[in-house]
N, C-alpha and C positions, 0 to 999 in steps of 0.2 A: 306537375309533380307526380300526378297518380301515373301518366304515360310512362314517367322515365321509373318511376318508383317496379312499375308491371314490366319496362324492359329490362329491367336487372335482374328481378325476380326468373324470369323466363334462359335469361344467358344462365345464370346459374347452375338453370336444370338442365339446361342444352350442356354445360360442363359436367355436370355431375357433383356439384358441391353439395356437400353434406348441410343442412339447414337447420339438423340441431349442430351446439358446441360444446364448447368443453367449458362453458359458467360454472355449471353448476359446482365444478371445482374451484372455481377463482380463490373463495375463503380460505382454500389449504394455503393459499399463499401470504395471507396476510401475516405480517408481523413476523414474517422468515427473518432468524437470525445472519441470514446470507441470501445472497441475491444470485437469481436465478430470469429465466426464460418462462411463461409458462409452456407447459405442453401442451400441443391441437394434434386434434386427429387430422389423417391423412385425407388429401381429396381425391378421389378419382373420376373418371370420364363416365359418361350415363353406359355405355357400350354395358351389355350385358351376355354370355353366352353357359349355353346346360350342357354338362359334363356327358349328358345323355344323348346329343346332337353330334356327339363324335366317338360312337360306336362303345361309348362304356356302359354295360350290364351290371347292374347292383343286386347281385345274388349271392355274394359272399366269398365268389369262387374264382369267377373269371379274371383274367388279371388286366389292370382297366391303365397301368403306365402308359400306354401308348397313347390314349384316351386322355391324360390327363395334359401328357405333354403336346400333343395336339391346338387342345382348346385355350393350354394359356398362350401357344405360340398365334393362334386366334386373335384373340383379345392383344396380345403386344403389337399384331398389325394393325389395328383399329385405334392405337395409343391408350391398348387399359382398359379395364374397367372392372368388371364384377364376375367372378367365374362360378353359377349355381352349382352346385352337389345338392338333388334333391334326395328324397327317403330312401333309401338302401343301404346294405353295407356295398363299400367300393372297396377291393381287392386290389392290391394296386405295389408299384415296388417306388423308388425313390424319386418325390414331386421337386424339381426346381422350381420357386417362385422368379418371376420378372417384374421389371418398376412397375408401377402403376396397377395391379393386378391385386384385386381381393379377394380371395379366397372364401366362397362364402358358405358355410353349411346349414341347410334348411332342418325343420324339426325332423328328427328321424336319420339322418343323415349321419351315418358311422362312415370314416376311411379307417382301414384295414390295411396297416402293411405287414406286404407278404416277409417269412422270416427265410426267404429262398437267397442262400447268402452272396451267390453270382449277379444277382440283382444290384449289389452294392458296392462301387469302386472303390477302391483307395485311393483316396484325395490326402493332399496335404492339407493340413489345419492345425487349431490349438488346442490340446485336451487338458484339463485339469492347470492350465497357466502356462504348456512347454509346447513349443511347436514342435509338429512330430506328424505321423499320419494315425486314419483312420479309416474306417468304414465311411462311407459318402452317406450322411443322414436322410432321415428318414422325408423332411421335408428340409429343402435348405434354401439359401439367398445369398449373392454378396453384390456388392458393389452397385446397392437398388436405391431408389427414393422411389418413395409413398408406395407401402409394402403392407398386406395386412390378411388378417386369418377371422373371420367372425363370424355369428350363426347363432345357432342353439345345437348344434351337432356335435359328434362325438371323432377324437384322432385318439388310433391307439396305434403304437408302435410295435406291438408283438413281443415286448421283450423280456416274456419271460423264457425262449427262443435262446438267448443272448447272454444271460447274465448265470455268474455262478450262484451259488446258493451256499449259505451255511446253515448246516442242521440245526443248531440250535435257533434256529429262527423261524423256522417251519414247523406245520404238527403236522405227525407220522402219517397221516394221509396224503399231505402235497408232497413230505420226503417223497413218498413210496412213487409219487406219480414222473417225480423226476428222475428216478431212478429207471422206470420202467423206459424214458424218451434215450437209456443209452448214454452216452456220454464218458464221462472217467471221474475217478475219486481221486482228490489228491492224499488226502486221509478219511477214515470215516465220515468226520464232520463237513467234510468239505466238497461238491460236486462243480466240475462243470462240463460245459455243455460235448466239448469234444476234447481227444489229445494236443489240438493245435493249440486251444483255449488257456489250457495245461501248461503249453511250453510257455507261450506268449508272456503268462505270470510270472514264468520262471527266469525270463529275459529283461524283466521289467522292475523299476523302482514307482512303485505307488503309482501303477496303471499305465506307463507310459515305457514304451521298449529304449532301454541303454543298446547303443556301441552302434556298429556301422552293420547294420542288415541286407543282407542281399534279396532282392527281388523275390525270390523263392523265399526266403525267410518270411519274410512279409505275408506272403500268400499261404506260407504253411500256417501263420498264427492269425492268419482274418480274423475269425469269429473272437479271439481275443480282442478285438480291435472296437468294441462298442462303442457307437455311435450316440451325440447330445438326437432327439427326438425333431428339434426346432433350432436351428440352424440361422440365424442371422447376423453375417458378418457385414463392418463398413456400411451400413446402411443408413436411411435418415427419412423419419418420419414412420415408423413402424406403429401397428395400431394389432393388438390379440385383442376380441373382446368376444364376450358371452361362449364361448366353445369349452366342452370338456377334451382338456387335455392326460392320456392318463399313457399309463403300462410302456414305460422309456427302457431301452436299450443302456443308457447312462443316464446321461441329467437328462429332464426334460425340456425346459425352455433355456435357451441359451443365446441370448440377443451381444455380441460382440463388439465392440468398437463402432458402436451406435450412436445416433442422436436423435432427442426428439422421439422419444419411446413411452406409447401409452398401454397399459395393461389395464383393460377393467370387467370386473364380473366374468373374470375366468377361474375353472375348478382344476385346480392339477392334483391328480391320483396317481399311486403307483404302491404296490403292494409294503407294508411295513418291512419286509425284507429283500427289499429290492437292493440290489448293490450300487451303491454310487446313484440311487435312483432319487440324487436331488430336484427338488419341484421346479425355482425359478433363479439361474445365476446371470446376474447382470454383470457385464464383464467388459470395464472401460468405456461407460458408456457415459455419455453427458444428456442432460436436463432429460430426464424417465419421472413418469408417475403410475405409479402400481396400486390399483383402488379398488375394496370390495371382494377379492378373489381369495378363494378357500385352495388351500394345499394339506393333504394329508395324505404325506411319502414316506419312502425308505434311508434318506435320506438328509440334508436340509432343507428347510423349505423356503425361505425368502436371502438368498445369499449374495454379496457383495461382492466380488472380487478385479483384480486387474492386472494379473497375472503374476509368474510364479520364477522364484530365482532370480537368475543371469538373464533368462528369454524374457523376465515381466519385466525386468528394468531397461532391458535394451530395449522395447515398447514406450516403457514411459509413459503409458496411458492410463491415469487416473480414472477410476471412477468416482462422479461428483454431480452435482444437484440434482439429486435422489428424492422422491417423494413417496413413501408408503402410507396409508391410511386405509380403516377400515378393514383388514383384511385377518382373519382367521387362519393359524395352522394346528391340524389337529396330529397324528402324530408326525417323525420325524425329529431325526439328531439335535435339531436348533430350530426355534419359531425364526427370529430375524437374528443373521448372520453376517459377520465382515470376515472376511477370510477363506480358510487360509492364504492363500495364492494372494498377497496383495500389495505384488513388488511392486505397482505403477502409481502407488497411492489409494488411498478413499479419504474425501473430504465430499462436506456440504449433505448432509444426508439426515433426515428428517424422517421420523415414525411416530404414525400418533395415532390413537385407538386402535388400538390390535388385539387380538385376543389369543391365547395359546395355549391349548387344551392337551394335554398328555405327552406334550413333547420333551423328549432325553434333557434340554435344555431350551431355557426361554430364551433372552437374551444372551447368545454365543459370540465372541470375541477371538478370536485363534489366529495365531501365527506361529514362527519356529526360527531358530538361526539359519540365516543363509537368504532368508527372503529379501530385505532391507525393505523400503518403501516406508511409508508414514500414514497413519489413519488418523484422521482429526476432523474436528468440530462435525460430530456427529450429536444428533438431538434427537432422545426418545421421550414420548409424554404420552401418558394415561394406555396402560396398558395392563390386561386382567392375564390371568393364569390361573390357572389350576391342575393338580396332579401335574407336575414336573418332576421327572424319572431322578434326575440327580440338581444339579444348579439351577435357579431362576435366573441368576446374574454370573456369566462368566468372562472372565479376561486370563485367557491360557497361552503364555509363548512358549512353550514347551509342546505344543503340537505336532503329532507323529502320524498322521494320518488313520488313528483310532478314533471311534464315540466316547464320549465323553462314560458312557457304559462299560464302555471295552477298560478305557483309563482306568475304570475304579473295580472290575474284577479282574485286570492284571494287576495292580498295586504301582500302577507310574508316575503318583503323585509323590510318593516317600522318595522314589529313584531321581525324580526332577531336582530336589530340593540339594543335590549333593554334586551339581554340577560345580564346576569353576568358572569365576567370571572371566570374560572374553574380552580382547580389543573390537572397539567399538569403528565400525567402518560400512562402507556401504552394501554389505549384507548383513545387518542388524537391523530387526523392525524396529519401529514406534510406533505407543500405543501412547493418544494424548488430547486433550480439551477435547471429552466427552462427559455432556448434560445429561443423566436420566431424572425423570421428573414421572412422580405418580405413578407409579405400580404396586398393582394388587396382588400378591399369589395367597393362595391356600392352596397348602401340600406341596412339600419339596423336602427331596432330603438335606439340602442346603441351601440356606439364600444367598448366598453369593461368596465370590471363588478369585480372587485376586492371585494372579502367578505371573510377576514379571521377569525378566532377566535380571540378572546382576547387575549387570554393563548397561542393561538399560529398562528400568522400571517403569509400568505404567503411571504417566504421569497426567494429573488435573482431570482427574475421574469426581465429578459430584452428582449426588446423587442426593433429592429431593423429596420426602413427602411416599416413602414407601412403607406398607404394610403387609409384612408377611409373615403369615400365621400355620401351626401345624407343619414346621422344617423338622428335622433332625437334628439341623447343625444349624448353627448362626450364620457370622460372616466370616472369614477367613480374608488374609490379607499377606501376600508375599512381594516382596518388593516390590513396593509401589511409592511414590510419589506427589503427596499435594490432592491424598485422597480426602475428601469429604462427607460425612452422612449428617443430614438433617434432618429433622422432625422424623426421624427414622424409628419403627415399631417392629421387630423379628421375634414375635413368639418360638422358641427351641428348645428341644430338650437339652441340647449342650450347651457351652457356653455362649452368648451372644454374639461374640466380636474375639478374636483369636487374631494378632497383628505383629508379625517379625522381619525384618529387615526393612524398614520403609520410614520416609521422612515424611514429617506433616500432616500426620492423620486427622482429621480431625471429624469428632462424634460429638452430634448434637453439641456444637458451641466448643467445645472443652478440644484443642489441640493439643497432639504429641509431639515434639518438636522432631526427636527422631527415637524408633525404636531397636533397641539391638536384635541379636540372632535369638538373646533369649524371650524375647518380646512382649504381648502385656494381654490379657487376661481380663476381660470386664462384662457386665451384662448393664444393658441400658440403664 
């Protein structure tokens, strides 16, 4: 037995299997309200090659593409394995990943992409839920198995190169420094980076170019064209761990019609006014665990989606058995996020110990007419907050592509309220059987934010065992449906509970069977 026990031991490492596992998570699984896979990291082949062995210089300057696409094409003839980045910054323009190929950054180890904009194709892809094109990301993959990025190293995108800026989110220092790199004003308050960028906006619905573009069009509005940072489409077995991912062009980590997705003990940064500079969107992807990892963007920082409109439902690709735990987001629009984009569905999704430190919104909820799709049986439990800009708990289907900030110094919650109810068809979300269990905040200017449709109201929201202290405002409640609070505690300077249009409230024990438009008025 010791023979064969020492010959398996030794095949192993002749393959390259990885000899820790993924145990030490097994317990997130227990007692899941739905059944799931667990997730395992990927394996690769022992093959190992240094980025340094094929002429790349880590001095900050030289530009090391060639160098990079080199060594994984290396390692793909050997079947895989491990590509070193040891101490340096690598200068470098846009890295395909291949199957089997780890990407791996040693202590010290910064890549650097360059913001040189020929560098970077225009590729079709999906941006924000619509197929459309873009700039060719900064690190990308598609159609891989056993795919991964790990290390103690640092990936920066360069994107503050990229993105527009609004003044009021900057202090007069970094204005001034943006102003000095050139570019064009659309108004005082607003910069970006060239007149292509300019027009591209001007072509465009919430980031994505309308109408039929010619070739030169395209090429005149590139740099409008911001690129996700982390690029993996259709892929399966994907593994980010330990790397600081920071400073994205758009979102930053962006895993696509994926499976088999582990995220652990990674730090996604990107400056509090970053545009669109969401930390991590999981997008149609099946059985993902995301553990341990700090995000503190411009942003959302843990977001959910599976696409957007007519193009998320002709996909049809739900995101589902989802595992979050452990993980911290410090600022950014939303700590954990479903939406908006989430015509292909989200079911099976699972949050527990989280913590969310000065984010616009804790728990964020959003979708809009037109979307259709259905989010259900999601499960949040034991989760802290503090200083929360506006809502701890929100459910908004009136989402226009604003912060939940923006919403409340334009005044678009009194405008929401005065819509007309719709026929109900398949671009109509639903929001429905979602469990929060155990949350703590101190400090919010509202605990929580209920806005459903007319036509179709959040339904079978209960909510367990929360205490939030030092709000503004209590709960708020717009057509909703089969809502519940128990053992529920909201210290507020306004009234507790404020509830209009919605059937079956029910607060601690005591149900409303239905309230009118004039509605009811209570403190616990």
């Amino acid at each position: 037995m010791k023979k064969l026990f020492s010959l398996v031991c030794a095949l192993l490492l002749t393959l390259g299997i990885h000899a820790e596992s993924t145990a030490k998570y097994d317990k997130l699984y227990d007692n899941l309200p739905f059944k799931m896979e667990k997730v395992t990291r990927p394996s690769f082949p022992a093959n190992e090659v240094n980025l340094k062995d094929f002429g790349a210089v880590g001095d900050g300057s030289s530009l090391c593409t060639e160098s990079f696409a080199k060594a994984i094409a290396a390692l793909e003839k050997q079947g895989g394995g491990k590509l070193v980045v040891p101490q340096g910054v690598w200068y470098t323009g846009p890295i395909v990943l291949k199957s089997n190929i780890n990407l791996h950054l040693m202590k010290g180890a910064v890549i650097l992409f360059s913001p040189d904009l020929s560098l970077y194709s225009l590729v079709n892809t999906s941006f924000e839920g619509l197929d459309t094109r873009r700039c060719q990301s900064p690190i990308s993959g598609q159609n891989l198995e056993n795919v991964a990025i790990t290390g103690v190293g640092v990936i920066d995108g360069n994107g503050e190169y990229w993105r527009p800026v609004k003044r009021d989110k900057v202090t007069d220092a970094q204005w001034n420094v943006f102003l000095k790199r050139g570019g064009v004003l659309k108004n005082p308050k607003l910069w970006y980076p060239s007149a292509g960028a300019l027009k591209g906006e001007s072509l465009s619905d919430m980031n994505v170019p309308k109408g039929n573009l010619s070739d030169e069009e395209w090429n005149e509005i590139k740099l409008f064209l911001r690129p996700v940072m982390i690029s993996l489409v259709n892929c399966k077995n994907v593994w980010l761990n330990g790397v600081i991912f920071q400073n994205s062009p758009a979102w930053n980590i962006h895993p696509m019609l994926c499976q088999n997705v582990l995220i652990e003990d990674v730090l996604v940064r990107n400056p509090a006014f970053a545009q669109n500079g969401d930390g991590l969107d999981l997008e149609s992807c099946k059985n993902a665990l995301i553990v341990n990892s700090t995000f503190d963007v411009g942003d959302d920082g843990i977001c959910i989606k599976s696409g957007k409109d007519a193009d998320g439902r002709r996909r049809g690709v739900p995101c589902e058995n989802v595992l979050v735990n452990g993980c911290t987001v410090f600022k950014g629009h939303g700590g954990f996020v479903v939406g908006s984009e989430m015509s292909g569905g989200v079911k099976n999704i699972y949050v527990s110990d989280c913590q969310f430190l000065g984010t616009d919104v804790g728990l964020r909820f959003k979708s809009t007419r037109g979307r259709g799709g259905v989010v259900e049986n999601i499960y949040i439990n034991n989760i802290s907050m503090f200083d929360i800009v506006t809502d701890a708990i929100t459910f908004d289907l009136y989402y226009g592509g604003k912060s939940a900030v923006e919403v409340l110094e334009d005044g678009d919650e009194s405008k929401h309220q005065q819509t007309p109810e719709y026929k109900v068809d398949e671009t109509t979300p639903c929001f429905q059987n979602i469990d929060i269990n155990h949350v703590v905040c101190r400090g919010a200017r509202r605990a929580a934010y209920f806005n459903g449709l007319p036509e179709m109201p959040v339904k079978n929201v209960h909510i367990k065992d929360i205490d939030i202290v030092n709000a503004e405002h209590g709960i708020v409640i717009n057509n909703t449906e089969g809502v519940s609070l128990e053992n529920a505690k909201v210290v507020a300077k306004g009234h507790t509970l404020d509830a209009k249009n919605s059937k079956a409230v029910s607060v601690n024990g005591k149900t409303y069977k239905k309230i009118d438009a004039k509605g009811i008025t209570l403190d616990f």
